[in-house]
C-alpha positions in Angstrom: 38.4 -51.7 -49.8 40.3 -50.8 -46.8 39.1 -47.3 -45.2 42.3 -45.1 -44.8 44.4 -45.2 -41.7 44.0 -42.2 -39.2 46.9 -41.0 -37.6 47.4 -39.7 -34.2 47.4 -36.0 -34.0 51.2 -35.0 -32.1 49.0 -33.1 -29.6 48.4 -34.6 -26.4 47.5 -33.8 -23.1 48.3 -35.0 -19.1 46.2 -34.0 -16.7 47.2 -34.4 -12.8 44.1 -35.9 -10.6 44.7 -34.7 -7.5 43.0 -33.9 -4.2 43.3 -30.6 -2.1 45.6 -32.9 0.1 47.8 -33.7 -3.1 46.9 -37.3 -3.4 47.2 -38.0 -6.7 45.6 -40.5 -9.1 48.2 -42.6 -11.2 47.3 -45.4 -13.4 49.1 -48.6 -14.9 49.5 -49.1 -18.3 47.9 -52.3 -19.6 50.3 -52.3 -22.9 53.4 -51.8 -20.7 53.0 -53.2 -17.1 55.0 -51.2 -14.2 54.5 -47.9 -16.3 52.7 -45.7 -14.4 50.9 -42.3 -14.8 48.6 -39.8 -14.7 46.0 -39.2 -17.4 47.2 -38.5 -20.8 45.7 -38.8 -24.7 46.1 -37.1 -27.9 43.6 -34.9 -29.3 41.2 -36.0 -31.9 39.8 -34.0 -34.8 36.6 -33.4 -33.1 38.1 -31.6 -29.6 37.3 -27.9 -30.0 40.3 -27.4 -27.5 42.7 -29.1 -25.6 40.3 -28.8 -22.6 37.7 -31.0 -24.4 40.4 -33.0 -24.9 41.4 -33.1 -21.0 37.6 -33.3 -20.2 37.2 -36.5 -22.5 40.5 -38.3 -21.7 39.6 -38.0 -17.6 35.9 -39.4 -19.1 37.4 -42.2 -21.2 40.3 -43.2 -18.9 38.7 -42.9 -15.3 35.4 -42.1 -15.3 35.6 -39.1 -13.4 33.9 -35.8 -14.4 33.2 -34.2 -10.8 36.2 -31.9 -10.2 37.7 -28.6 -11.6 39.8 -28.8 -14.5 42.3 -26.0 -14.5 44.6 -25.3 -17.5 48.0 -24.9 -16.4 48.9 -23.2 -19.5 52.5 -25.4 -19.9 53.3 -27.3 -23.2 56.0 -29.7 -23.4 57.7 -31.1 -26.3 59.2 -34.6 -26.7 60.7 -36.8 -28.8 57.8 -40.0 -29.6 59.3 -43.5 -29.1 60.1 -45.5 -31.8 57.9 -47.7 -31.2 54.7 -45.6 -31.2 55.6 -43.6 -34.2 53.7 -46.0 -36.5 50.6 -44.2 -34.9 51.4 -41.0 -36.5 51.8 -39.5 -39.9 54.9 -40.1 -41.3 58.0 -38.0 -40.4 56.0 -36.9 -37.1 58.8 -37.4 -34.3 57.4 -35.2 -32.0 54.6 -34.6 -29.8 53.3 -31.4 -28.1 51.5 -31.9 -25.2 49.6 -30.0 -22.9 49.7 -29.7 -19.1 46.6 -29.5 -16.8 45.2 -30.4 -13.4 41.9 -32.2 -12.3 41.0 -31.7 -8.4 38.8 -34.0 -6.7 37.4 -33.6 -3.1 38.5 -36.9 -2.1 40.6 -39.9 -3.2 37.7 -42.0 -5.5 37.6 -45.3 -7.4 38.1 -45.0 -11.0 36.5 -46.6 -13.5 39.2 -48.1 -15.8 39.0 -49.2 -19.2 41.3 -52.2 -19.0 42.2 -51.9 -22.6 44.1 -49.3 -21.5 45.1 -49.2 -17.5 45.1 -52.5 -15.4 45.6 -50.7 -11.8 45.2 -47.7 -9.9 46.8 -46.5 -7.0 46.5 -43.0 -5.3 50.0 -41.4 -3.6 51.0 -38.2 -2.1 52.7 -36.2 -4.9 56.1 -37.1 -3.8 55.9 -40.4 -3.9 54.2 -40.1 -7.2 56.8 -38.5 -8.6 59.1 -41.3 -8.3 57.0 -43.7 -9.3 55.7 -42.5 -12.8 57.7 -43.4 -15.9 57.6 -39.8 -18.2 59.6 -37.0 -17.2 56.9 -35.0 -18.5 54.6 -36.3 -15.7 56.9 -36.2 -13.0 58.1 -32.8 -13.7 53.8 -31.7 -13.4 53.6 -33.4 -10.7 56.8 -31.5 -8.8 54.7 -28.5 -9.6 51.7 -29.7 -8.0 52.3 -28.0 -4.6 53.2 -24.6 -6.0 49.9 -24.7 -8.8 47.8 -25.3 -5.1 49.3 -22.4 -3.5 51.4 -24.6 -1.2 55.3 -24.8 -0.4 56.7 -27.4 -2.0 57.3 -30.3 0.4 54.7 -29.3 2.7 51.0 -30.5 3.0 48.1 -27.8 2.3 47.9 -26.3 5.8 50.6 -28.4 7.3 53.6 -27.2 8.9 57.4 -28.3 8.4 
């Protein structure tokens, strides 16, 4: 006998791996080459919070667990693809996912799990913003300067 199928939860989070600089961390999709972004995952059953969930994802996907994690208390709802919805229950369409930030000192080597990212890259947030594929993701990462206390378009410390 087959054990039952699990669906996905429509809970989710991204998390923005940044440095005080605002380098940020973006990885490549293994299932869909040339899609890049930050960290994202759904919750599972056994996440007290969506903070574990952040906290396991950044473990899972990168490796990394020396930063602060700081809840930036934004959800987001979207439409799932098509051609994910399989993964959920049926008559899920939508996904709630929740926003969050990771800061490293310094730009670091991740340890990817290639079932899941093939490539890493590290960019200042602008350029990050036009290179990730979720709106989701690029709209965080527009709000990366302001959730650091800086101007947006200017460097922490820097000038004009």
């Amino acid at each position: 006998m087959l054990p039952p199928m699990t669906f996905k939860i429509p809970e989710s989070v991204l998390v923005v791996v940044h440095t005080p600089a605002l380098e940020v961390l973006l990885l490549e999709r293994a299932a869909q080459p040339g899609f890049w972004q930050s960290v994202t995952g759904s919750r599972e059953l056994d996440d007290p919070d969506f903070a574990a969930t952040a906290r396991r994802e950044l473990r899972e996907e990168t490796g990394l667990v020396a930063g602060t994690l700081t809840d930036w208390r934004l959800t987001n709802r979207y439409e799932i693809w098509p051609q994910w919805r399989a993964r959920y229950a049926p008559g899920v369409t939508h996904n709630t996912e929740h926003v969050f930030g990771f800061e490293v000192d310094r730009t670091v080597a991740a340890t990817l799990d290639p079932a899941e990212h093939i490539a890493q890259l590290w960019l200042p947030w602008q350029a990050a913003m036009e290179k990730v594929f979720s709106p989701t993701n690029r709209d965080a990462l527009w709000q990366l300067p302001r959730r650091r206390g800086c101007a947006p378009g200017l460097r922490q410390g820097g000038g004009a």
